[in-house]
C-alpha positions as CSV (number, residue, x, y, z in Angstrom):
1,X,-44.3,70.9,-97.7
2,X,-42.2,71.3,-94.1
3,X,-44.6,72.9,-91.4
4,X,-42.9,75.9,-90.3
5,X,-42.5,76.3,-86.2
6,X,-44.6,78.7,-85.0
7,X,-42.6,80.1,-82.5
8,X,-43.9,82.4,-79.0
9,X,-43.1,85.8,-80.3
10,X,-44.8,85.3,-83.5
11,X,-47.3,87.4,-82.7
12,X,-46.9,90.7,-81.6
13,X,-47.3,91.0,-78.6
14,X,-47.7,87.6,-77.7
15,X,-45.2,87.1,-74.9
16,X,-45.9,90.3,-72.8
17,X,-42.6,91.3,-71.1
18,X,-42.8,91.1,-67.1
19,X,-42.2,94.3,-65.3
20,X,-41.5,94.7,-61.9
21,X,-42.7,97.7,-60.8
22,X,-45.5,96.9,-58.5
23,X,-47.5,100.1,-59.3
24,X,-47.4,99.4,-62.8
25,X,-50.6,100.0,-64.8
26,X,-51.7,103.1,-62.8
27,X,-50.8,105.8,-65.3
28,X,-54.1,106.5,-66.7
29,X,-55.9,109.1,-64.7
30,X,-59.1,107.8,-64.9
31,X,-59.8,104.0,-64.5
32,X,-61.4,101.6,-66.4
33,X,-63.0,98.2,-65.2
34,X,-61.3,95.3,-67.1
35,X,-63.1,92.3,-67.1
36,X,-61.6,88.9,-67.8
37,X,-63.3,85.1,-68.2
38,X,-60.9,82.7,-67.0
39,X,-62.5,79.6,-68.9
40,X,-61.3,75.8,-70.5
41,X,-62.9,73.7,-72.6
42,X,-62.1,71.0,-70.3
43,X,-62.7,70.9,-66.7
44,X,-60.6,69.7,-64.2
45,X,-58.1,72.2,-65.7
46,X,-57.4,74.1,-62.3
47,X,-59.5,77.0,-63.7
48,X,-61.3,78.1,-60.3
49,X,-57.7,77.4,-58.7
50,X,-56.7,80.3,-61.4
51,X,-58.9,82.4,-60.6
52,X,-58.4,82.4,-57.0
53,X,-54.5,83.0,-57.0
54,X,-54.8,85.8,-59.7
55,X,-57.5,87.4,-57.4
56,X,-55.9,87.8,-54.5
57,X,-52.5,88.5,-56.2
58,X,-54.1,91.7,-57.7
59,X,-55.7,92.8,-54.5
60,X,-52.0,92.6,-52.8
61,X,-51.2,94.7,-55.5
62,X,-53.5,96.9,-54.5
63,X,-56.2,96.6,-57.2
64,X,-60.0,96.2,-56.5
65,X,-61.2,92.8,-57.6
66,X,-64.3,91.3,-57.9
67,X,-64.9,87.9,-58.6
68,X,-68.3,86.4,-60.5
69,X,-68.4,82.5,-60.1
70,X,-70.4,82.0,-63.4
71,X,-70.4,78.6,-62.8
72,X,-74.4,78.6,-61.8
73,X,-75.4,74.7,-61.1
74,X,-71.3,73.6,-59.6
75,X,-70.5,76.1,-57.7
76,X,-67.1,76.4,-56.0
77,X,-65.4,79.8,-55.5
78,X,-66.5,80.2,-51.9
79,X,-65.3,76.9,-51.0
80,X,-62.0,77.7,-52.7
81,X,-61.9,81.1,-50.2
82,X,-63.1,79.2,-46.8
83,X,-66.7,81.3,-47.1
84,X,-70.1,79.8,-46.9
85,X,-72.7,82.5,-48.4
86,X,-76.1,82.5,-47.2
87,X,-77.3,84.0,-50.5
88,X,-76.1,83.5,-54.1
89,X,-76.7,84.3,-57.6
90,X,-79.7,82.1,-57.8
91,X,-81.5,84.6,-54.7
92,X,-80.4,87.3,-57.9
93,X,-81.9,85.4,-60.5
94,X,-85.1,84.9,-59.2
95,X,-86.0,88.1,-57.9
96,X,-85.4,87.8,-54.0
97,X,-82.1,89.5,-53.6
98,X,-80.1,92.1,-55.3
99,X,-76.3,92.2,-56.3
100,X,-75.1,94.6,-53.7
101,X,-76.7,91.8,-50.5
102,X,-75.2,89.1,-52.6
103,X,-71.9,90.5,-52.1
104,X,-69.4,88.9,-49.8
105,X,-65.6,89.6,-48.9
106,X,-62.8,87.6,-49.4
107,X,-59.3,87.6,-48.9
108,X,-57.5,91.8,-49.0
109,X,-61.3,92.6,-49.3
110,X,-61.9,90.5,-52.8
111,X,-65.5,90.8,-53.6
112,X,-67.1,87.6,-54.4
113,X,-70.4,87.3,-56.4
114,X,-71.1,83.2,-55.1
115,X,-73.6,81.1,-57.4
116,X,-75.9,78.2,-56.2
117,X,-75.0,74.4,-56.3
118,X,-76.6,71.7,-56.9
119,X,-79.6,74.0,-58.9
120,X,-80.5,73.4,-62.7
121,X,-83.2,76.0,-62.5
122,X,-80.4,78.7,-63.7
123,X,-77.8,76.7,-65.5
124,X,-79.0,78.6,-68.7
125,X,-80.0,82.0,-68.6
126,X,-82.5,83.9,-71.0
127,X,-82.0,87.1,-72.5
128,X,-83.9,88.7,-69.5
129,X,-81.9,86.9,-66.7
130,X,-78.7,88.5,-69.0
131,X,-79.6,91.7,-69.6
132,X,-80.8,92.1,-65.5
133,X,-77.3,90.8,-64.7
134,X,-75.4,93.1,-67.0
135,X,-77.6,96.1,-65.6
136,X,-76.9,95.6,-62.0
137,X,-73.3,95.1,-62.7
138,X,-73.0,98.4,-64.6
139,X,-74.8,100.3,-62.0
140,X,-73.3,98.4,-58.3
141,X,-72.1,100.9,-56.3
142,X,-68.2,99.8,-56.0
143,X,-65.8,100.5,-58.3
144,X,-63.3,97.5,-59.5
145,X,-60.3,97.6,-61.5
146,X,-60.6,93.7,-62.2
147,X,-63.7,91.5,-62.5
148,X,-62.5,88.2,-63.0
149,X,-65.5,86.0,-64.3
150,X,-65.3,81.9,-63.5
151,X,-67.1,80.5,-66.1
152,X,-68.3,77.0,-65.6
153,X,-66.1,74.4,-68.2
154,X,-66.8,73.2,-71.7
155,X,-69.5,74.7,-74.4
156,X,-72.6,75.8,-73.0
157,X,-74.7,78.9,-73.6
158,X,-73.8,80.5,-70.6
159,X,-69.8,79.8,-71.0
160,X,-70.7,81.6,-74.3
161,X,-72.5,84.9,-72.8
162,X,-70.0,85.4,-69.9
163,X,-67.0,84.9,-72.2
164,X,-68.5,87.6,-75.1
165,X,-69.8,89.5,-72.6
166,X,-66.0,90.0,-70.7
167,X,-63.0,92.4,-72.8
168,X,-60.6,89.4,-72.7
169,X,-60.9,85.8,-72.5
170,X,-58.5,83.7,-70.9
171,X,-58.0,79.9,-71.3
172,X,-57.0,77.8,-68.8
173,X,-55.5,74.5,-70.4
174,X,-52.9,71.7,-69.8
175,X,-50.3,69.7,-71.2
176,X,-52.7,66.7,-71.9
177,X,-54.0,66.3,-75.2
178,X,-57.9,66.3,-74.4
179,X,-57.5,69.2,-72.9
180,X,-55.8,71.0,-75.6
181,X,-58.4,69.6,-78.3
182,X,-60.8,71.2,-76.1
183,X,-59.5,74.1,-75.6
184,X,-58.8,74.6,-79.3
185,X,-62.9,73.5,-79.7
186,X,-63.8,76.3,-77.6
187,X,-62.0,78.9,-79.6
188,X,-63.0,77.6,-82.5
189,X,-66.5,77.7,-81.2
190,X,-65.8,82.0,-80.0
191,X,-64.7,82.9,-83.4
192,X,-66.7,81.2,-86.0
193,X,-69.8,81.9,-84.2
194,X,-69.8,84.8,-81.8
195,X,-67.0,86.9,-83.8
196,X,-64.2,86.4,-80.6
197,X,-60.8,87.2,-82.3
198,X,-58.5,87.8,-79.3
199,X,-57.3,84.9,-76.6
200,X,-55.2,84.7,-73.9
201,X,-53.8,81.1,-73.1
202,X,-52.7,80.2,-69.6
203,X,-50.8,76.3,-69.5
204,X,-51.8,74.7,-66.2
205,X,-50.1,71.3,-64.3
206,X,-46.6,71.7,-66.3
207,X,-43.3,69.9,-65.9
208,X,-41.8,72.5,-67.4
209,X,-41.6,75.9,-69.1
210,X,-40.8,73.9,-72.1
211,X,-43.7,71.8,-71.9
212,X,-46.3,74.7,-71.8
213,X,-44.5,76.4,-74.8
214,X,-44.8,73.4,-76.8
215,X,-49.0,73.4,-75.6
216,X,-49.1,76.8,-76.9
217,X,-47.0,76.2,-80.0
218,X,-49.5,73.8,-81.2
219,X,-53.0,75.6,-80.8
220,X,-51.2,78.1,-82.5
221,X,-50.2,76.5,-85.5
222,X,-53.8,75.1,-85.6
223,X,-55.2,78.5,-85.0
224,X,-53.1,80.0,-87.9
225,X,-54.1,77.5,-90.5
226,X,-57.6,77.0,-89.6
227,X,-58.7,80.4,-87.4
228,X,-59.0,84.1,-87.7
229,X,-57.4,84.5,-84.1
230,X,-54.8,85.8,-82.0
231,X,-53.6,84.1,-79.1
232,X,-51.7,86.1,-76.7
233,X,-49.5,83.2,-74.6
234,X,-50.1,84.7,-70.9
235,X,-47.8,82.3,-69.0
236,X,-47.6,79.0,-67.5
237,X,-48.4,77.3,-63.7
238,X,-46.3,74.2,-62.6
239,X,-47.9,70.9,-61.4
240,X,-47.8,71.0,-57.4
241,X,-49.0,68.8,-54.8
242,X,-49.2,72.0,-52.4
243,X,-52.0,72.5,-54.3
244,X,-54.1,69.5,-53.2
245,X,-52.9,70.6,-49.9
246,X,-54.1,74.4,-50.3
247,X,-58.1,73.4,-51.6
248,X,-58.7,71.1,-48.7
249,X,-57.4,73.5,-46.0
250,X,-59.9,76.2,-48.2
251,X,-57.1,78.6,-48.7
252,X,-55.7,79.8,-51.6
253,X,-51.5,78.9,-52.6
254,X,-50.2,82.3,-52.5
255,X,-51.0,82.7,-49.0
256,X,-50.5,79.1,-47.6
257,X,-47.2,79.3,-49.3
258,X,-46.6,82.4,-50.6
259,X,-42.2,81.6,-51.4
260,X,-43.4,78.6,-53.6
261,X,-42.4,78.1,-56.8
262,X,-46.3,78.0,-58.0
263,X,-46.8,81.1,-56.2
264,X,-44.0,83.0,-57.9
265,X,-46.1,81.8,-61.4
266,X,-49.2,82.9,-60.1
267,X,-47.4,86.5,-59.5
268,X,-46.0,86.8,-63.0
269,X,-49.5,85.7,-64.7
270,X,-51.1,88.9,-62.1
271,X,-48.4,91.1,-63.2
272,X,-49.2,90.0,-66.9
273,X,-52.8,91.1,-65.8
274,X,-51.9,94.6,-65.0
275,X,-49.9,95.1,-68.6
276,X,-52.1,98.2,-70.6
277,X,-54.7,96.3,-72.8
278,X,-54.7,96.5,-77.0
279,X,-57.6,98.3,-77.0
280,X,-60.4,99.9,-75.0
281,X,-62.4,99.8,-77.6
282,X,-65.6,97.8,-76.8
283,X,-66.3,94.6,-78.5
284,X,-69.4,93.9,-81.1
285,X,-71.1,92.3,-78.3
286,X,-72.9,93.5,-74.9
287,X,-70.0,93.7,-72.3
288,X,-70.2,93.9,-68.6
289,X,-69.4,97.4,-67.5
290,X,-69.8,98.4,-71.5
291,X,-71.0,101.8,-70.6
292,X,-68.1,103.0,-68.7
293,X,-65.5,101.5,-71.0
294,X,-67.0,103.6,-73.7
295,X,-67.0,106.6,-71.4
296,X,-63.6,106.2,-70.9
297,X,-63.1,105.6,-74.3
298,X,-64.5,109.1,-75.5
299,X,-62.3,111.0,-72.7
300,X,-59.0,109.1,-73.4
């Protein structure tokens, strides 16, 4: 039998249409926080690098971000930003801070919840250490539009918990082939055994747009025949030495060099942030900021 293509639009809603009306997104008269895990399979996918851009990007736009660097034994998003924290989410974790003094500011006043380095002690968090987390984030003070979680790479337990615990999952991959097997794995991994149905694929380091279609043609095919899964295809990032260039001076791209090519795909992937969600609905699992998703829920 002749495998059929599986081509982008597929899926409804799979390719979301870029709009470019800056305010888009603001229609609602009360807001909702929508929080995202930007996650691979596979490190050295550019997934912090993702994070970073898309952050900043929203907060230009004049959203309120916060970012959570679940990445709690290799931590990196303050470096990423140029900050150096005096306390992190392992002063949380063990009783001798709360979230609010853990709080630092980024770039357009991005909030930044920094993890340790370099510490095992919290690399896997019990069901106490979870719950406290997903308490204090429900009752902080601020109010974000975006909480953009940086999950640490590959299968652990906590890449699992911060990826349930988000409404959408995105996942950062590239062209090469370990990458996509991984990032396929994790999926697989979501669905069969914590129920995730819904995935948003971002295709890192390409050539070409071609070349990230073809990434995203595959793990869909895969997903069809062997998954109970949607994957929504969220856009692509090209390779780019400026890059390199942008981590060691500890900036981030789209301010270093905000006319680049990479920045202008780091715009479209915020703008695909900002498009209305599916569903508001909350998922089977504890969610950060659950409570007030469901209140919005019941006065929508």
């Amino acid at each position: 039998m002749v495998e059929q293509e599986v081509r982008p639009m597929d899926q409804a809603g799979t390719l979301r249409a870029m709009k470019k009306n800056p305010n888009m997104g603001e229609k609602r008269t009360q807001s909702t926080t929508r929080v995202f895990s930007i996650t691979s399979g596979k490190g050295g996918v550019g997934k912090t690098a993702v994070v970073a851009n898309t952050a900043v990007l929203l907060a230009k736009l004049g959203k309120r971000v916060l970012v959570l660097d679940a990445d709690l034994g290799l931590a990196n998003i303050d470096v990423v930003f140029g900050l150096a924290p005096s306390l992190n989410l392992n002063h949380f974790f063990a009783g001798d801070s709360d979230l609010q003094s853990i709080l630092v500011e980024g770039p357009l006043g991005i909030k930044i919840l920094p993890a340790g380095s370099g510490v095992q002690r919290f690399t896997r968090l019990d069901s106490q250490q979870k719950l406290l987390l997903l308490d204090a984030l429900d009752y902080m003070h601020n109010d974000f539009d975006f909480v953009l979680i940086d999950t640490e790479a590959g299968i652990s337990e906590n890449v699992t918990y911060f990826n349930t615990a988000a409404q959408e999952i995105l996942v950062v991959t590239t062209p090469e082939p370990t990458a996509i097997t991984d990032a396929y794995a994790l999926m697989k991994l979501l669905s069969n055994q914590y129920h995730e149905k819904h995935f948003n694929l971002i295709v890192n380091f390409i050539k070409n747009e071609e070349e990230a279609l073809d990434v995203y043609r595959k793990l869909t095919m895969v997903a069809n025949r062997y998954l109970d899964i949607s994957i929504d295809y969220m856009g692509s990032i090209p390779k780019d030495k400026q890059m390199v260039e942008a981590i060691r001076k500890q900036q981030v791209l789209v301010q270093l060099f905000p006319e680049s090519k990479t920045s202008s795909a780091f715009e479209a992937l915020a703008r695909n942030f900002l498009q209305e969600p599916q569903s508001l609905q909350a998922k089977g699992s504890i969610q950060f900021f659950w409570k007030r998703l469901l209140d919005f829920g019941n006065k929508g």
